[in-house]
Backbone bond lengths (Angstrom), bond angles and torsions (degrees), N, CA, C in turn:
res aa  C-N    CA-C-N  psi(-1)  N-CA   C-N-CA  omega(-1)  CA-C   N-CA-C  phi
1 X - - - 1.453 - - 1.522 109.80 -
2 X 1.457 118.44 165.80 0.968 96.33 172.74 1.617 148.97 -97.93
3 X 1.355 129.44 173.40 1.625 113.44 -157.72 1.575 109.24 -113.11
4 X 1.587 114.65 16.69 1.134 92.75 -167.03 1.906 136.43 -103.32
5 X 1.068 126.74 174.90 1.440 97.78 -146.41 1.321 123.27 -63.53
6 X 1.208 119.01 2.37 1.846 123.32 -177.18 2.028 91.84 -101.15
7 X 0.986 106.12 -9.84 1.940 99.68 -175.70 1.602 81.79 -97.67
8 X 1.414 145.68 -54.35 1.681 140.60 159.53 1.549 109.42 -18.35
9 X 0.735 107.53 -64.69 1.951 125.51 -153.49 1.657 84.74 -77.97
10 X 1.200 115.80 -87.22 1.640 108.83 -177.29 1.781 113.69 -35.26
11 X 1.198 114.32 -28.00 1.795 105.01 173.68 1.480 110.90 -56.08
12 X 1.930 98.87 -49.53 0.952 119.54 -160.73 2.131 115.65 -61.32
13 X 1.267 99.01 -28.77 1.294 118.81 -174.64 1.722 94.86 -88.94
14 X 1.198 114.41 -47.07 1.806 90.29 173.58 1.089 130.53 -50.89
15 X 1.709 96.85 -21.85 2.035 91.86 -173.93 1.530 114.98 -82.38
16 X 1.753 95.81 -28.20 1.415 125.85 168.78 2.270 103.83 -39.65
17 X 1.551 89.58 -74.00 1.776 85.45 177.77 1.389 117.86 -69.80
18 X 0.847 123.46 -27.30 1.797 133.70 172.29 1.617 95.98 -34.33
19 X 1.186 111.67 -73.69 1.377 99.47 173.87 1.774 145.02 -105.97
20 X 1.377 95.69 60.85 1.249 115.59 -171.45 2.101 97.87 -145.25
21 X 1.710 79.78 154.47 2.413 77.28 167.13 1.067 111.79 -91.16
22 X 1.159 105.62 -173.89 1.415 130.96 -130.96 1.970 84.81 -114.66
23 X 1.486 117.02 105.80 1.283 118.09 -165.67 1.388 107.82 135.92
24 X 1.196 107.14 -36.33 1.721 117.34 -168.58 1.570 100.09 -64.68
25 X 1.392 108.13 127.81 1.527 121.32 -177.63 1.526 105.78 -90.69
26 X 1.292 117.06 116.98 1.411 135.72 176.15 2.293 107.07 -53.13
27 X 0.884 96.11 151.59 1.489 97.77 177.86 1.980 114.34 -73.74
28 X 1.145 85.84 148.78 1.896 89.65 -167.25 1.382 92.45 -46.30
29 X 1.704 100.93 176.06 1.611 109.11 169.86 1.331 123.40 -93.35
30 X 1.446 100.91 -0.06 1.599 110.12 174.53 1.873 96.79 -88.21
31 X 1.129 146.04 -12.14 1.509 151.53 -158.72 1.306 75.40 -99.77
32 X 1.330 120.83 -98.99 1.478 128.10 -175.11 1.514 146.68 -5.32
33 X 1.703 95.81 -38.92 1.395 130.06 -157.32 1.843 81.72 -98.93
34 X 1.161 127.77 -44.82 1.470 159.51 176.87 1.898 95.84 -53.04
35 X 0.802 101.50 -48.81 1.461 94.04 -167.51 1.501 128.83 -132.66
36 X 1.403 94.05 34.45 1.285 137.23 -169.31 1.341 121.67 -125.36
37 X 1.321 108.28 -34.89 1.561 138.26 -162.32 1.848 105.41 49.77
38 X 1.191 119.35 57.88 1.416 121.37 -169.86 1.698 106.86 -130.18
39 X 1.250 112.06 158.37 1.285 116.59 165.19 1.378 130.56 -52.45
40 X 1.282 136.60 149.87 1.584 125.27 153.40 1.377 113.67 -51.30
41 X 1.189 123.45 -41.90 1.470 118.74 -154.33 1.735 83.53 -85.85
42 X 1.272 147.56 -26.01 1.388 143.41 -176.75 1.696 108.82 -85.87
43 X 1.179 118.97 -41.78 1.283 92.45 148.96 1.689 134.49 -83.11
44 X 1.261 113.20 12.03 1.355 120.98 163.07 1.444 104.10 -48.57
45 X 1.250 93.56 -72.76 1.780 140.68 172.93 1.588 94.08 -6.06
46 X 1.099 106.80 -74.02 1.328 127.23 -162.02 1.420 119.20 -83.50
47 X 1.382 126.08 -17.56 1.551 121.79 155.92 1.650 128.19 -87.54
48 X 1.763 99.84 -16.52 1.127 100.14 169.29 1.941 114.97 -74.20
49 X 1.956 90.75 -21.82 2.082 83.73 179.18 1.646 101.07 -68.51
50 X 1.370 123.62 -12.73 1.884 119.05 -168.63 1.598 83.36 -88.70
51 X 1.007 107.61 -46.92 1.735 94.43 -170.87 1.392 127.03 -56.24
52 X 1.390 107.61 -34.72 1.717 119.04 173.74 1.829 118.11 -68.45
53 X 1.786 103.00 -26.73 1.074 117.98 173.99 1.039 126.28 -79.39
54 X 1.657 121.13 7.21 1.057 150.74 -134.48 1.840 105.29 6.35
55 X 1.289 142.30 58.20 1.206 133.07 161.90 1.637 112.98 -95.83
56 X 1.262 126.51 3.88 1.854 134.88 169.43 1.237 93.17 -145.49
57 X 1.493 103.61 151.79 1.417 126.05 149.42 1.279 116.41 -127.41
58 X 1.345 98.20 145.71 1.999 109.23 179.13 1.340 110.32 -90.32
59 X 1.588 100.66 129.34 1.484 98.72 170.04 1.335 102.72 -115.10
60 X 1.514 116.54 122.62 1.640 109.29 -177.86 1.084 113.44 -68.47
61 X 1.494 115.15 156.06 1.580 119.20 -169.00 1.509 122.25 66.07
62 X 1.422 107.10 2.40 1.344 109.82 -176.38 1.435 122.95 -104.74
63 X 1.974 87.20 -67.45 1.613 109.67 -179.09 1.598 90.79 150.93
64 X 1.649 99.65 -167.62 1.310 117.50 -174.60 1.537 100.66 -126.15
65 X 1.516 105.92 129.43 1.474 116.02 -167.09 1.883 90.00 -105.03
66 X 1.187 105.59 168.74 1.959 121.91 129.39 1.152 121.92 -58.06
67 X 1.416 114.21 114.44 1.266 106.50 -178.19 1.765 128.74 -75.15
68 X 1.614 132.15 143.88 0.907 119.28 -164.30 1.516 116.83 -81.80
69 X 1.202 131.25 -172.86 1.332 132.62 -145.48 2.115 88.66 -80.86
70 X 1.191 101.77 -58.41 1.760 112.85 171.89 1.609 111.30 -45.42
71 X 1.482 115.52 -34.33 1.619 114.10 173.14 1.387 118.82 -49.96
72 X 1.715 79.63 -62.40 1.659 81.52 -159.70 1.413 119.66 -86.65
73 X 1.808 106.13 27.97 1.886 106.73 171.13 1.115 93.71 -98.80
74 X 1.780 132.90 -23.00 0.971 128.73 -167.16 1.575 123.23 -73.46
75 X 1.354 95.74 -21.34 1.853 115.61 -150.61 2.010 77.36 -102.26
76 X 0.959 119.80 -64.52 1.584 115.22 -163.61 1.835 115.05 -55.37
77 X 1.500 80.11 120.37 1.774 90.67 -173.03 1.828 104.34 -69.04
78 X 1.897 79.39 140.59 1.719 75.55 164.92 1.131 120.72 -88.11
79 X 1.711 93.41 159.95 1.266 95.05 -164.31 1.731 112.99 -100.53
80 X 1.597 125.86 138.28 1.363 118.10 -166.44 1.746 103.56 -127.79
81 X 1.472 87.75 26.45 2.007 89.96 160.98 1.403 129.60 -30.05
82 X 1.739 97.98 -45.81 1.058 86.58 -170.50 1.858 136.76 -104.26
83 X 1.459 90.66 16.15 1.443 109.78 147.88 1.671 119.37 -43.39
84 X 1.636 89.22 -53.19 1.481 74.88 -172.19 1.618 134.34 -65.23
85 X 1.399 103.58 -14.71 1.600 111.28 171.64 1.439 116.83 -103.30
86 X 0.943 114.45 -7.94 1.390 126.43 160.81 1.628 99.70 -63.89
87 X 1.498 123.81 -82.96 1.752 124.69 -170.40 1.843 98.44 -68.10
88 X 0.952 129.40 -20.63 1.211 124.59 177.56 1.752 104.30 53.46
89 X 1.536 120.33 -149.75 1.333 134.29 -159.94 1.771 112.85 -73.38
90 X 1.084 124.50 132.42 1.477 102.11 -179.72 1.762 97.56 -90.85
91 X 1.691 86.30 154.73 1.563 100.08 -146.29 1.746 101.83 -100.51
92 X 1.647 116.87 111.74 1.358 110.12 163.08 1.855 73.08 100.55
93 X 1.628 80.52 165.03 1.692 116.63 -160.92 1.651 94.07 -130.75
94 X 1.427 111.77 120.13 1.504 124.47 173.51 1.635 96.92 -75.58
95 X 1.281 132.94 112.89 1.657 128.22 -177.87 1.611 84.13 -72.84
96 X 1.797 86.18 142.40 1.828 108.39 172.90 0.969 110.19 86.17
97 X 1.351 108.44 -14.06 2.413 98.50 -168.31 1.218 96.56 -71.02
98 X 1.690 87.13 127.28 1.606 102.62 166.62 1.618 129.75 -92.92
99 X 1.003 97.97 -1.93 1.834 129.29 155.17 1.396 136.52 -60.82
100 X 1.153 118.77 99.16 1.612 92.47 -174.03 1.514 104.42 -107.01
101 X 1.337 106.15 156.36 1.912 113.30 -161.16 1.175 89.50 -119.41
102 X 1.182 135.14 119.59 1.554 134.48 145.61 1.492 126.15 -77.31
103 X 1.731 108.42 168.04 1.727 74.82 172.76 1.360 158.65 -122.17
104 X 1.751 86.39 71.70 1.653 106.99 -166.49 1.533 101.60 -130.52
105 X 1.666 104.15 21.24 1.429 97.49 -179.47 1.353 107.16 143.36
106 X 1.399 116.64 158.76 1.862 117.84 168.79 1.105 113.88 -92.78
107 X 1.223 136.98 123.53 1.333 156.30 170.47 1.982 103.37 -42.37
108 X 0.862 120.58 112.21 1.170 117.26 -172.63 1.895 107.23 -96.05
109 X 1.315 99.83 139.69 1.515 102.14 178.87 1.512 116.37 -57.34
110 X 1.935 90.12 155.34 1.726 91.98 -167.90 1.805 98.68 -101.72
111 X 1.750 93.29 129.32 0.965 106.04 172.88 1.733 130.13 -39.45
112 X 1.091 150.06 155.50 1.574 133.37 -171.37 1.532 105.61 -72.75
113 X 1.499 110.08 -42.15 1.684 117.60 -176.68 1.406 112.38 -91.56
114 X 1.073 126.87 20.16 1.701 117.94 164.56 1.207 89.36 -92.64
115 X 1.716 112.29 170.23 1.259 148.58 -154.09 1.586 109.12 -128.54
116 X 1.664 105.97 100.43 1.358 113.85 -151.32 1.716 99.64 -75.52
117 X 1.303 118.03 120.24 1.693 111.10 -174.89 1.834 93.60 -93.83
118 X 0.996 145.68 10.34 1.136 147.32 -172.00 1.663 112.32 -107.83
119 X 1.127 118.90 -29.31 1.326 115.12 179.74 1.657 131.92 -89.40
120 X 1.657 106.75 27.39 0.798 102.40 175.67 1.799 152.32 94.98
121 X 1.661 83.28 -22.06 1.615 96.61 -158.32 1.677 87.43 -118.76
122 X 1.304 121.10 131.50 1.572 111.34 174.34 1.324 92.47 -100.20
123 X 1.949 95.92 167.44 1.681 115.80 179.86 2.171 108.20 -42.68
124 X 1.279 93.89 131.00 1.836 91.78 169.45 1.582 112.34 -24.82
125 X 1.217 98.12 -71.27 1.465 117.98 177.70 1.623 112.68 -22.97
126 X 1.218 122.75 -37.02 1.199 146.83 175.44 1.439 126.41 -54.80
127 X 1.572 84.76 -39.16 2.010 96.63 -167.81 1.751 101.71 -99.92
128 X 1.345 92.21 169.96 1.635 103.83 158.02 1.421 101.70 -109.57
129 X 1.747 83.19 102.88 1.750 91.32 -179.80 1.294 124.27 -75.20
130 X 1.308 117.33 -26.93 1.500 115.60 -177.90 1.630 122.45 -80.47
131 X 1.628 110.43 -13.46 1.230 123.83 156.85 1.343 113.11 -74.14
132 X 1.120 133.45 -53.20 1.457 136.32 171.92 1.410 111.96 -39.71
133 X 1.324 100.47 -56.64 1.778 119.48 -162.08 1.716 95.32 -53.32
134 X 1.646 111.13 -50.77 1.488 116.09 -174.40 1.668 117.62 -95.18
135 X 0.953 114.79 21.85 1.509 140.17 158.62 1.579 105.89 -92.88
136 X 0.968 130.31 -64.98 1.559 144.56 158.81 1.590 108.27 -17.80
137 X 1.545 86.71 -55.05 1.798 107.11 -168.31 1.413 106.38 -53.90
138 X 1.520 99.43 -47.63 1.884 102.60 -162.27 1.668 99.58 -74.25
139 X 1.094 99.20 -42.42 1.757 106.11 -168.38 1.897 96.93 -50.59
140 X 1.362 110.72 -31.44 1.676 104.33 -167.65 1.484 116.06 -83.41
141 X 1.733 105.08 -19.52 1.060 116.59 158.86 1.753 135.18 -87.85
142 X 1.102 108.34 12.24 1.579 113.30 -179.35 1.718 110.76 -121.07
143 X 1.564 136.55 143.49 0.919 124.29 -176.23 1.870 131.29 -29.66
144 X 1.563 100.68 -19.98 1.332 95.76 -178.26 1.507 113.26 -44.36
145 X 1.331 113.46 -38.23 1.772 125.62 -137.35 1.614 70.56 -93.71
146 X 1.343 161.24 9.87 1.229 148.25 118.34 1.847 146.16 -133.73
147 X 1.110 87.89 52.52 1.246 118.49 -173.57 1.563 115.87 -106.75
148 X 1.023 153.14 162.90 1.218 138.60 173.51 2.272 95.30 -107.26
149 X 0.905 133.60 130.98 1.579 117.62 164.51 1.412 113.19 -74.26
150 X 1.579 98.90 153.27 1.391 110.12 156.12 1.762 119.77 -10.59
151 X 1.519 101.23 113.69 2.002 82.39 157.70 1.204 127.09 -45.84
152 X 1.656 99.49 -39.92 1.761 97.02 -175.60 1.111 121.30 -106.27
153 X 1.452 121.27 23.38 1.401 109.08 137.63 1.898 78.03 121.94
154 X 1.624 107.93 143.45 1.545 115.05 168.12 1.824 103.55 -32.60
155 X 1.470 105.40 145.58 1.609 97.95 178.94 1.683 94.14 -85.59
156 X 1.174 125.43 -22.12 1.793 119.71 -170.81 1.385 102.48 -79.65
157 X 1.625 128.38 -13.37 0.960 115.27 -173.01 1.613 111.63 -110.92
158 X 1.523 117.01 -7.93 1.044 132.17 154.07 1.476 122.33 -60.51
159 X 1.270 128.94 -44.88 1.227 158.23 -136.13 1.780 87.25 -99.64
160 X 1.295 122.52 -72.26 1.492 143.48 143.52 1.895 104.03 5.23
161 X 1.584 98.62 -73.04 1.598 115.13 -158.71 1.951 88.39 -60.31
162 X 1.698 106.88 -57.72 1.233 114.79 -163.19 1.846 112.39 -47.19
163 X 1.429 108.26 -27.58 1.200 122.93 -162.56 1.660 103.24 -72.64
164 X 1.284 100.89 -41.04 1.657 127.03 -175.09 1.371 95.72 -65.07
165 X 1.046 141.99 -75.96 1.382 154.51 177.11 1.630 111.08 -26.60
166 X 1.094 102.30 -64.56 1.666 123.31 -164.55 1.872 96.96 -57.77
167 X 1.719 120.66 -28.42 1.111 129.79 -150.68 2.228 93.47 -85.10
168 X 1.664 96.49 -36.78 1.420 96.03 165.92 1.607 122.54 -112.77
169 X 1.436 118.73 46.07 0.964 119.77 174.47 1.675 106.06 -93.36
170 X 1.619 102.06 136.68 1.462 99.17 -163.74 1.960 99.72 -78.00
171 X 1.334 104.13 177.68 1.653 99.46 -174.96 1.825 103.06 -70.66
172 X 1.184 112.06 155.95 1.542 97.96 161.77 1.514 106.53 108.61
173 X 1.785 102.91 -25.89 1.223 98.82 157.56 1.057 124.55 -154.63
174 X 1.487 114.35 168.47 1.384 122.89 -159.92 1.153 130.27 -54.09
175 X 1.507 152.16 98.63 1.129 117.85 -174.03 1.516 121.22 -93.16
176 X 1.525 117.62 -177.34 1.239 133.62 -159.90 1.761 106.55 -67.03
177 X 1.213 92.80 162.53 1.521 103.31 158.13 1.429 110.04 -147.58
178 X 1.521 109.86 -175.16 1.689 112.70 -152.57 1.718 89.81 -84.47
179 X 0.566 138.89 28.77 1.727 153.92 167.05 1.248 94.97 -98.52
180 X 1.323 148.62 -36.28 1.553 137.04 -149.86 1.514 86.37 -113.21
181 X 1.475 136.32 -32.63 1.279 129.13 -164.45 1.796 116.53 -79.72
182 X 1.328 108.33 131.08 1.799 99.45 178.10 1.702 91.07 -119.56
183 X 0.997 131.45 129.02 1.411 133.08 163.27 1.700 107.27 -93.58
184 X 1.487 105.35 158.09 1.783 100.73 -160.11 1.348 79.11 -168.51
185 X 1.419 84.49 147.91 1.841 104.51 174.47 1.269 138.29 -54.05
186 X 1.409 93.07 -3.96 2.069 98.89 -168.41 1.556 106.75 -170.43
187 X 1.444 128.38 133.28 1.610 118.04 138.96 1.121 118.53 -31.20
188 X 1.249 136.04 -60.60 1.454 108.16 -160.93 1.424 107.56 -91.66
189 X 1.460 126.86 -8.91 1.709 121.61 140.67 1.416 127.00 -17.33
190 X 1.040 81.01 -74.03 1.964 110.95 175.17 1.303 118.92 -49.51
191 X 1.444 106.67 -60.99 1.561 96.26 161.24 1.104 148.74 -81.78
192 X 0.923 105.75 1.71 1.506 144.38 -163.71 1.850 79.81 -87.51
193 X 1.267 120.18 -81.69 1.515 133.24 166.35 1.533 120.86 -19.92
194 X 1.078 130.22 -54.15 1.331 171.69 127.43 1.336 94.27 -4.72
195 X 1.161 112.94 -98.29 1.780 122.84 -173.49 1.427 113.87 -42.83
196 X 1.491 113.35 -55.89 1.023 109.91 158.84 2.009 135.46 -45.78
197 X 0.929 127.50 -30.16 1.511 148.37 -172.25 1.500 107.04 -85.46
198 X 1.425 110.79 -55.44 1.263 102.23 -170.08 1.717 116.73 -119.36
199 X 1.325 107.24 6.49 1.633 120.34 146.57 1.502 119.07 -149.15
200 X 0.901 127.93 -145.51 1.636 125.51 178.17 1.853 116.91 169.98
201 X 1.267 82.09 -171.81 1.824 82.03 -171.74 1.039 115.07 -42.82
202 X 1.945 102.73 139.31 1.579 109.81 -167.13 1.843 138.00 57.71
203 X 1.263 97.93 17.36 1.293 106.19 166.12 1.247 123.74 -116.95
204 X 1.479 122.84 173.23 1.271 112.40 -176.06 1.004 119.20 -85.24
205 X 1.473 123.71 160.77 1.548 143.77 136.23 1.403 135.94 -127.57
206 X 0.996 109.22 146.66 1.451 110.50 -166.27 1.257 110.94 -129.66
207 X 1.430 98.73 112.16 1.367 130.15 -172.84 1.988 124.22 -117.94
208 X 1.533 109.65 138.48 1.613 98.40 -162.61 1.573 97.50 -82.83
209 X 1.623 108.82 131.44 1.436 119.88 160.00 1.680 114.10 -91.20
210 X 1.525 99.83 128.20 1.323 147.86 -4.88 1.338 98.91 -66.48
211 X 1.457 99.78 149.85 1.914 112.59 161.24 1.715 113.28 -150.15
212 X 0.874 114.32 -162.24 1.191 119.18 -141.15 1.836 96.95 -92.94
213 X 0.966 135.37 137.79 1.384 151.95 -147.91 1.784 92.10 -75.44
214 X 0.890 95.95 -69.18 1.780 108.48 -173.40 1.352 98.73 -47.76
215 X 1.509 133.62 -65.70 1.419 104.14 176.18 1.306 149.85 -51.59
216 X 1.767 97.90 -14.36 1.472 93.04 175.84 1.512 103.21 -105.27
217 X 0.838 114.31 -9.07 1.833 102.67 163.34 1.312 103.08 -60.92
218 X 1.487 130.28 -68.66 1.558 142.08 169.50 1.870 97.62 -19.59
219 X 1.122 118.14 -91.53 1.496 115.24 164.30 1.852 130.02 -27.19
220 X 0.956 86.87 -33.68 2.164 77.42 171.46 1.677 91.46 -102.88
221 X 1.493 140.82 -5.94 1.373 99.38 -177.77 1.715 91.76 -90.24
222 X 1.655 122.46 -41.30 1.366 106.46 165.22 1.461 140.35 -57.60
223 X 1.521 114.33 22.60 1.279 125.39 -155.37 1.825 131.13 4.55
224 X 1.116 80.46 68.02 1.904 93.19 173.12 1.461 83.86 -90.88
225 X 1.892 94.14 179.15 1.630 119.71 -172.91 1.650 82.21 -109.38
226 X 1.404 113.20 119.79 1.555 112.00 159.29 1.457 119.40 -93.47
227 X 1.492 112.07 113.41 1.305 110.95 -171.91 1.636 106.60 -110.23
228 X 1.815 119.69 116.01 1.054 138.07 169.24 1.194 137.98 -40.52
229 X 1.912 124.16 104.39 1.360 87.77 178.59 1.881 88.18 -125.80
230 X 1.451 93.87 159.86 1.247 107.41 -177.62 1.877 118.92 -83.82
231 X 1.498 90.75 121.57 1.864 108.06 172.70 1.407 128.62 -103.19
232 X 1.613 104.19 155.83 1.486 101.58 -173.82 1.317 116.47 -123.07
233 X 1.042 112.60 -179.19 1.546 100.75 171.47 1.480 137.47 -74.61
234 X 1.465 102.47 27.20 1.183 123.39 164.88 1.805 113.12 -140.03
235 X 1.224 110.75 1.42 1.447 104.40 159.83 1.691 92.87 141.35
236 X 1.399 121.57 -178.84 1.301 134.73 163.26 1.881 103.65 -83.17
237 X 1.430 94.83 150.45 1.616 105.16 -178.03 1.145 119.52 -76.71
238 X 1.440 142.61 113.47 1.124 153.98 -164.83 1.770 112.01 -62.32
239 X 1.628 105.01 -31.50 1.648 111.38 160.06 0.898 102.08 -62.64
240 X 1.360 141.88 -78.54 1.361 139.41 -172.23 1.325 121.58 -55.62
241 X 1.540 130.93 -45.92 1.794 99.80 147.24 1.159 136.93 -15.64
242 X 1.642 118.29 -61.28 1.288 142.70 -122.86 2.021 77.18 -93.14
243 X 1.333 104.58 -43.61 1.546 100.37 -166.36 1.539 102.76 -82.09
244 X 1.162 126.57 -20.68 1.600 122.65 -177.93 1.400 106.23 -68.87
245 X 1.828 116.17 -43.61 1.612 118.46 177.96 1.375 93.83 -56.76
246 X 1.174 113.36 -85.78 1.348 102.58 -155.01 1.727 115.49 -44.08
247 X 1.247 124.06 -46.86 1.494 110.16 -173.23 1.706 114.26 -54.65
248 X 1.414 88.90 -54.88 1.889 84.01 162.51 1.164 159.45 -83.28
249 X 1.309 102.27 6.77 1.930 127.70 -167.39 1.317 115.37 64.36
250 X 2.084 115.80 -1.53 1.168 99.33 -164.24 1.813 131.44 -42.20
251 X 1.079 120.52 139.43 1.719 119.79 167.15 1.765 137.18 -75.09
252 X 1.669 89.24 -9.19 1.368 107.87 -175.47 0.790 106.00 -154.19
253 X 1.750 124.74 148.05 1.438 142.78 162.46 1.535 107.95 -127.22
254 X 1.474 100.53 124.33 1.430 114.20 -161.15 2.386 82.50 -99.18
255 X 1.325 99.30 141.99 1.921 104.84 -168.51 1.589 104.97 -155.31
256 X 1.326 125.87 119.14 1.428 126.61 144.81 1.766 124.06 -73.52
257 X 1.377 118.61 56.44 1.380 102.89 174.16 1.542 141.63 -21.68
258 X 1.534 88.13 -40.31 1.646 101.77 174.95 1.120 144.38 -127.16
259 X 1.682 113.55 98.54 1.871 112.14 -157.18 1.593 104.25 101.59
260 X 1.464 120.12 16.31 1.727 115.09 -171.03 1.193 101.71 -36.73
261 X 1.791 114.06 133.74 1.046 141.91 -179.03 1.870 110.65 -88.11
262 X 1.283 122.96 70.76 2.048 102.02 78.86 1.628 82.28 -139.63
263 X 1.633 150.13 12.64 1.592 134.69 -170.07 1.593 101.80 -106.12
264 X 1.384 119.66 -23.93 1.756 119.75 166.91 1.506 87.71 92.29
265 X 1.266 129.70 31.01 1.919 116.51 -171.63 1.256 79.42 -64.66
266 X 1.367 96.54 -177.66 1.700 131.39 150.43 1.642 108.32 -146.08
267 X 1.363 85.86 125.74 1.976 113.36 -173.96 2.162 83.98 -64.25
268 X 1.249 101.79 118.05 1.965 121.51 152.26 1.465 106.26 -51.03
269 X 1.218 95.39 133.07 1.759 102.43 -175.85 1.952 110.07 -62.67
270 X 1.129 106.43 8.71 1.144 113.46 -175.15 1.348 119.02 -102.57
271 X 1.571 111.94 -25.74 1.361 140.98 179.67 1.333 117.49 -76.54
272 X 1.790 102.10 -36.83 1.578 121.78 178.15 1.454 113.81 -58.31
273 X 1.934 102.56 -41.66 1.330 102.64 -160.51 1.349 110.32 -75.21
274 X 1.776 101.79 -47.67 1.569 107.45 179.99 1.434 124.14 -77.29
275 X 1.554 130.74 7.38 1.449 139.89 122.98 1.702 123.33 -21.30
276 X 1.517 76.22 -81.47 1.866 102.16 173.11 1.821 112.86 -31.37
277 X 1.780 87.81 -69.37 2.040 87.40 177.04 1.327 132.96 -55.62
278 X 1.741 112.77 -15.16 1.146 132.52 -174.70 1.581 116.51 -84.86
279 X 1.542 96.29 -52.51 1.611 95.72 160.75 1.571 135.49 -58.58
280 X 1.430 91.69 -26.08 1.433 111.97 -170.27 1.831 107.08 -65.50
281 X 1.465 82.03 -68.34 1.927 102.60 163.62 1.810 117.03 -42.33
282 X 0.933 109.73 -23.90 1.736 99.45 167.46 1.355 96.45 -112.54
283 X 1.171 158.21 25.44 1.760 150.94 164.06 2.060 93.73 62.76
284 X 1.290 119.80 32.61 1.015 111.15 170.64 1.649 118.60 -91.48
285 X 1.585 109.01 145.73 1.273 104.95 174.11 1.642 122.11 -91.41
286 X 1.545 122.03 134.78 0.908 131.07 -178.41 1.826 131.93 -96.92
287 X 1.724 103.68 101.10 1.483 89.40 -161.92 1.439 112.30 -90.17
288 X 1.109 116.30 134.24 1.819 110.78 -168.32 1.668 104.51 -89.02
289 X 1.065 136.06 124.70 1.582 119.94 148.99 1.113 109.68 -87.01
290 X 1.735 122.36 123.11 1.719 112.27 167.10 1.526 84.35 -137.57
291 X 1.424 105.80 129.64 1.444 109.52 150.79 1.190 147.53 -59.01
């Protein structure tokens, strides 16, 4: 889970309301920040995670209370998990759709004037353009700008990834080297690659709804069957894995453990493990996206 100091401070404040009622006004964020040794904007951080949990509510101009017993039924989203195993996989491939539907909904087209936060490129304003601009410069002047690269990717920059890896490899096992690393132009390249390799048209995969947009586009242009399973903010249910493999034979489960793309969960180290035995127990392969 995660450790960082506004996910600290918010633990620290649950145990704080745990034993106090429901009314009791929490100390400003300037007190907090004070005796905490933390930022404002980090304890921001951290009353907005009580607020989503609905355990405080903000009253502007006021402060931040405990929320009362009527708050926090009001504030807690329902939950419609179980839609997703209820409608299960949508059935058959529309040839040509340039749409991809996941299954918590159809992705609706992007307007021409919204402001794509997905592609990568922040506002000008953003960059150091004249470093960029002459970064550009050298790159057009050095064999890159006609060379074809490595298939598998620069070896220094492979070598780099492997190094990264090896730094969280747990004991017990092996870690990688720049032999195991392929670098590729894109996520949905990759999986796209991926899907293809180790299943293919009309088979399953099992992927957590909501997930991340790019994989299921990646999945309908390789036409696999994407079969839905529903996650929480502590991960997808390892029972309910366990029954989706088996009902479907799937071979792979495509998973962001960390930061799931578009709710930001993070899979409980407890979730990780009994994942792991589950995949393991059907000989399924498990593809991780972590950024």
């Amino acid at each position: 889970m995660s450790d960082s100091s506004s996910s600290r401070l918010a633990a620290e404040l649950r145990t704080w309301i745990a034993g106090r009622a429901p009314g009791t006004r929490l100390p400003s964020t300037r007190t907090l920040a004070k005796e905490h040794g933390l930022g404002p904007v980090t304890v921001q951080e951290a009353l907005r995670s009580l607020t989503a949990d609905g355990l405080v509510e903000t009253r502007p101009g006021v402060g931040t209370f405990i929320a009362t017993a009527s708050e926090t039924r009001r504030v807690r989203p329902t939950d419609f998990s179980w839609q997703v195993g209820a409608l299960g996989e949508r059935a058959g491939r529309v040839p040509g759709e340039s749409r991809s539907t996941p299954a918590s909904g159809v992705l609706r087209p992007t307007p021409v004037d919204a402001v794509a936060l997905h592609n990568g490129y922040p506002g000008r304003d953003l960059l150091p353009e004249k470093a960029v601009r002459q970064a550009l410069g050298r790159a057009a002047r050095s064999d890159a700008a006609v060379t074809a690269a490595p298939r598998a990717g620069l070896q220094e920059l492979r070598h780099w990834f492997a190094q990264d890896l090896a730094t969280q490899t747990p004991p017990g096992v092996t870690p990688v080297t720049a032999t195991d690393v392929t670098v590729l132009p894109g996520t949905q390249s990759g999986l796209s690659a991926i899907f293809r390799a180790v299943t293919g048209p009309g088979e399953p995969v099992v992927l957590e709804s909501p997930t991340y947009w790019g994989a299921v586009l990646a999945g309908r242009q390789t036409g696999v069957r994407m079969v839905p399973l529903a996650t929480g903010p502590d991960g997808p249910d390892p029972t309910e894995l366990d029954r989706v493999l088996a009902r479907t034979g799937a071979r792979l489960f495509y998973a962001q453990p960390r930061f799931t793309n578009p709710t930001g969960a993070v899979w409980s180290p407890e979730t990780r493990s009994r994942i792991l035995e589950v995949v393991a127990r059907h000989g399924a392969f498990l593809v991780e996206d972590d950024w």
